[in-house]
N, C-alpha and C positions, 0 to 999 in steps of 0.2 A: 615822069616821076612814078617811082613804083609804091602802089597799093598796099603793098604788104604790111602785115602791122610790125614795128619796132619790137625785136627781140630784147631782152636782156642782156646776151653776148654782147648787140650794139652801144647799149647803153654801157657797159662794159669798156669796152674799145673806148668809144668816145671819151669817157671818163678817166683813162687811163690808170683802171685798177683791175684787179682780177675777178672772174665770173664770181667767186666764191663773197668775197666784198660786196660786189654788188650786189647780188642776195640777201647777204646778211643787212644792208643799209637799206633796200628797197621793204623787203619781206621781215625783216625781223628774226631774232632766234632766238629759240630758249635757253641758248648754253655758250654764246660770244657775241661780244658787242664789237660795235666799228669805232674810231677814231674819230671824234665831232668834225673835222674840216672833211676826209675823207667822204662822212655819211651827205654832208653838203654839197659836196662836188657831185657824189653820185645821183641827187634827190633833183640838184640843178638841172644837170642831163637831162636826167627823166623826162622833167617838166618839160626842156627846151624841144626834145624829139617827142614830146606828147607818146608818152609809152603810159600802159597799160599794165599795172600787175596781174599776175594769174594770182585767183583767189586760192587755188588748189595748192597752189606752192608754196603763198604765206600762209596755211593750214599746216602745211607739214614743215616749213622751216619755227613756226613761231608752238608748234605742239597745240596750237586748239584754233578754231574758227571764232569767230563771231558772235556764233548761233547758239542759246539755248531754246534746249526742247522742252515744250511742255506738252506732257500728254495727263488727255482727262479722259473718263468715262463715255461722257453723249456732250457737245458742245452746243447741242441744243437748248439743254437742261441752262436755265439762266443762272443755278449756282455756279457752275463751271465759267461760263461767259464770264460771272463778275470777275471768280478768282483772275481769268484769263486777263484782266484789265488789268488789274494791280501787278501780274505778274508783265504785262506790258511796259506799265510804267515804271515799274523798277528797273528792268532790262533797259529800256530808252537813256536812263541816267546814267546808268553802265556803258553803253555802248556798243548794245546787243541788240542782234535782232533776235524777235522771237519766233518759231518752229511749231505749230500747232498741230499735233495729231490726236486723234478721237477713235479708245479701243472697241467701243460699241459692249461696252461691260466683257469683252475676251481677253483674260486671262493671256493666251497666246498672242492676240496682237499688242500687249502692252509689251510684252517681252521682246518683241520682234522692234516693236519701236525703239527700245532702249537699245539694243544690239546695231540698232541702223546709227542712233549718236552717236555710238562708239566706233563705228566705222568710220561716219564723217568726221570724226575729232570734237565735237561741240564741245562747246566751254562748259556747260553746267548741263543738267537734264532736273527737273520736276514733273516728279508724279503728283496727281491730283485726283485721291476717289478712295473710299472705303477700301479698307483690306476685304478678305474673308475668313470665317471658321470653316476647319476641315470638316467633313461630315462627321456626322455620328455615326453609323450604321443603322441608326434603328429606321421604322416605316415613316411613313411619313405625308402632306402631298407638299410640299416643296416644288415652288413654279419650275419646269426645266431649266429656264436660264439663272436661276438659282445655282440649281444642280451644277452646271455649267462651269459658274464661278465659283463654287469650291471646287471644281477639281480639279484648279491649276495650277502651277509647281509654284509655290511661295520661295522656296530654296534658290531656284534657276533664277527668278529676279532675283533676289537676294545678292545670289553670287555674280550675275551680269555687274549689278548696281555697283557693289564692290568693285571689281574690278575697271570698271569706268573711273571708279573713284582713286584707285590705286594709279593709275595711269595720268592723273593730274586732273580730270575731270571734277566739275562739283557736283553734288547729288541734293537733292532734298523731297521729302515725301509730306504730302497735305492727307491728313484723317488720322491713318494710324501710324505708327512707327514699325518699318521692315527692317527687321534684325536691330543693331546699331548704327544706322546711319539717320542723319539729319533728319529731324522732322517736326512739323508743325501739327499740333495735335489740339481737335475743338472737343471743348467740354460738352462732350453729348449725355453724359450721366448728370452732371449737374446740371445744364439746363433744363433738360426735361424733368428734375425734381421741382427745380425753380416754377415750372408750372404746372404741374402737379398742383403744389400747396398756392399757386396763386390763385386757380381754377375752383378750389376747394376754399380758398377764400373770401370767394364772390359768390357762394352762394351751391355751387355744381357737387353732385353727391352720389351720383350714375352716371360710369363712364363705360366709353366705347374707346379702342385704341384700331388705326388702320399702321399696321403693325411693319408693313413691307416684309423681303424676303426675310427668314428667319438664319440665313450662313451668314449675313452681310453685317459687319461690324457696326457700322454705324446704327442700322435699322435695329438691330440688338441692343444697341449701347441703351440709344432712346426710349427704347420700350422696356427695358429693364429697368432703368432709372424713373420711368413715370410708373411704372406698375408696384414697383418696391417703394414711392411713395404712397401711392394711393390705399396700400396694405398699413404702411405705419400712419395713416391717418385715420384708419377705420372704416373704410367704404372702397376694399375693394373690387378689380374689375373680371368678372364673372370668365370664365375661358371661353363660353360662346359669344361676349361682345369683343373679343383681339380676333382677328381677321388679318392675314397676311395677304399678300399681295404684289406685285412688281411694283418699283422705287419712281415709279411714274404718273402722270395725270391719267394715263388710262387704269393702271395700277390703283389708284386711291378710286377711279369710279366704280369700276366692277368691284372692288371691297366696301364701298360703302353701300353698292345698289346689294350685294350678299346680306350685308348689316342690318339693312332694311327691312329687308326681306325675314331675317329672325326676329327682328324686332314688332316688325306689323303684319307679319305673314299669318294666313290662316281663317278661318272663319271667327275666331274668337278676338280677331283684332289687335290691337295695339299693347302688348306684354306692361304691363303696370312696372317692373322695374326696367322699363330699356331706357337705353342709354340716356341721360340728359344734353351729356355734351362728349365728342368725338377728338382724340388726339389723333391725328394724322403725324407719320414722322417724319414727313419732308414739306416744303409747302406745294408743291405740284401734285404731290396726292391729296393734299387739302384741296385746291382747286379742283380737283377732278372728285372727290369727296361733295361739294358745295354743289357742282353740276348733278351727282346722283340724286342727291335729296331735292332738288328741283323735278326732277323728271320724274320722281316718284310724287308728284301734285306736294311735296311739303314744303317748310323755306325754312331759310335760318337766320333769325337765331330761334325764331316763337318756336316750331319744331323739337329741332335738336340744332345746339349748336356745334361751333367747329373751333380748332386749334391748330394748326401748323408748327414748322422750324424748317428756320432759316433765314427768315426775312428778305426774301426774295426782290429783287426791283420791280417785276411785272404787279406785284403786290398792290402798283398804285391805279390801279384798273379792276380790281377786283373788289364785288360791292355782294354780301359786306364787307366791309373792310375786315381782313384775318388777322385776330389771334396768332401769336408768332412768336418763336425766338431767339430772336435776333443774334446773327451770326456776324461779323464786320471782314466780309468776304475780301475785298478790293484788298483789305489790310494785311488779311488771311497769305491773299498774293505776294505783296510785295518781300513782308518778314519770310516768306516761303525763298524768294529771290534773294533777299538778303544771305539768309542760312546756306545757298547752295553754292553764291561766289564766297562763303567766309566772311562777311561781313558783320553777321551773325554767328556768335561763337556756338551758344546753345541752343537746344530743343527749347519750344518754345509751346506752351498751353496757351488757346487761347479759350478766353471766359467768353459767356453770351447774356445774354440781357430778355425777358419776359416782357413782351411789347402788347400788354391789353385793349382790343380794338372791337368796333360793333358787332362782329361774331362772337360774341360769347360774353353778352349784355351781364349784367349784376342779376343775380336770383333773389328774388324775395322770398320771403317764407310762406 
């Protein structure tokens, strides 16, 4: 008895239809269907010679795979992870597998990923991660990988994504919207006003902001929206307490040990207006925020305290408990999944929520 695996041809033969039928009955097509006894006959075969489809041939007979892609920023970062669940389980009901690649914040490997779906044929692709602003020209010190991430072709995704899209593929973008295509877009202006005036209404009247890269939309959005509150409340935030920084835990500590450092550096000690309480704009700068003011012998909240966004799940390990605002990531995913097979007609905003917790106790007078 020979080894070989069961071709198609055979299945073919045996069935007594043409190679072209059996294709179309095995693998599927995008542009002719078989005859229900015929597709029977052929499926019966199959089964009885234990044949095996080639994945590669239902890809190009049916015009897409299985597979959507989703690429994020750092997969380490646990906002990513959540989106990455929801985008899990929405795909799972679909009947998709999901594709995970991580551009390491490069501009070029995200493009390169989206050019690789389009090769394999994947059914949908989702981006996940703040855009960027082009530079400005003017000086500046802007982290290098800042630098970095603005000066990547927003056009060339653009036009990749399109044409992925034009080719039958779905698209959909998590942060900001590229160009006109699908996207799911989180209130980072209004939340962070939301806490702004919740922070300002507990009592906080001296603020510090750990500000992240200043090209990165998201890190912008936040720090615009809380600073342009904190202006129309009356007590705003000084330009030597906003400190940027990389979109990370090490990111929020070396910003916040700098912070420090203006704030109680010096022979003359601790500046009478410094900060009371710290807006971090992600919560992994918050945590790496929370560890600086430790190691500098202070704590929080008696100190200074701290505030976050995002609402992170690692969140429930961290003492004190952060100050947050809450983002409904898992959900963030699936609506992102939704949008990208059509399911979802429209773009979609999503609102966030002001989650007040032991880091950033009530002020008395």
């Amino acid at each position: 008895m020979s080894d070989a695996p069961v071709t198609l041809s055979q299945v073919a033969r045996e069935a007594g239809v043409s190679l072209a039928t059996a294709s179309r009955a095995i693998n599927g097509s995008a542009t002719r269907s078989v005859r229900e006894d015929l597709r029977e006959r052929v499926l019966e075969t199959a089964r009885r010679l234990d044949y095996s489809p080639d994945p590669s041939a239902q890809a190009m007979a049916r015009g897409r795979t299985t597979a959507l892609g989703l690429v994020v920023h750092d997969i380490a970062d646990p906002y990513f992870s959540t989106i990455a669940a929801g985008v899990a389980r929405a795909a799972e009901r679909e009947g998709l597998i999901v594709t995970l690649a991580s551009t390491e914040h490069s501009p070029e490997r995200e493009l390169a990923f989206v050019e690789l779906a389009r090769r394999q044929r994947s059914r949908a692709i989702i981006l996940a991660g703040s855009r960027t602003t082009p530079p400005d020209g003017g000086a500046g010190s802007a982290p290098a990988e800042t630098v970095a991430l603005a000066e990547g072709r927003p056009q060339a995704l653009e036009s990749s994504l399109t044409a992925f899209r034009a080719a039958g593929g779905g698209v959909a973008v998590i942060g900001q919207a590229v160009g006109d295509l699908p996207a799911v877009e989180i209130d980072n202006v209004g939340g962070a006003d939301a806490l702004a005036r919740a922070l300002h209404g507990i009592g906080y009247r001296r603020f510090g902001v750990l500000a992240g890269p200043p090209r990165l939309r998201t890190a912008a959005d936040r720090t615009s929206g809380f600073l342009d509150t904190l202006a129309e409340l009356g007590c705003p935030a000084p330009d030597r307490d906003v400190v940027h920084g990389a979109f990370t835990r090490d990111g929020g500590y070396e910003a916040m040990t700098e912070l420090v450092a203006r704030s109680h550096g010096g022979t003359a000690g601790a500046r009478a207006d410094a900060p009371e309480v710290v807006f971090a704009v992600n919560d992994v700068m918050a945590v790496g925020a929370m560890a600086a003011v430790r190691d500098a012998g202070r704590s929080v909240p008696d100190d200074v305290a701290v505030a976050g966004f995002d609402d992170i799940h690692t969140l429930r390990d961290v003492t004190p408990a952060l100050t947050t605002v809450r983002v409904p990531l898992e959900e963030v995913g699936e609506i992102a999944t939704r949008l990208a097979l059509g399911v979802e007609l429209e773009n979609v905003l999503v609102h966030t929520e002001v989650v007040l917790r032991e880091s950033t106790r009530t002020r008395t007078a």
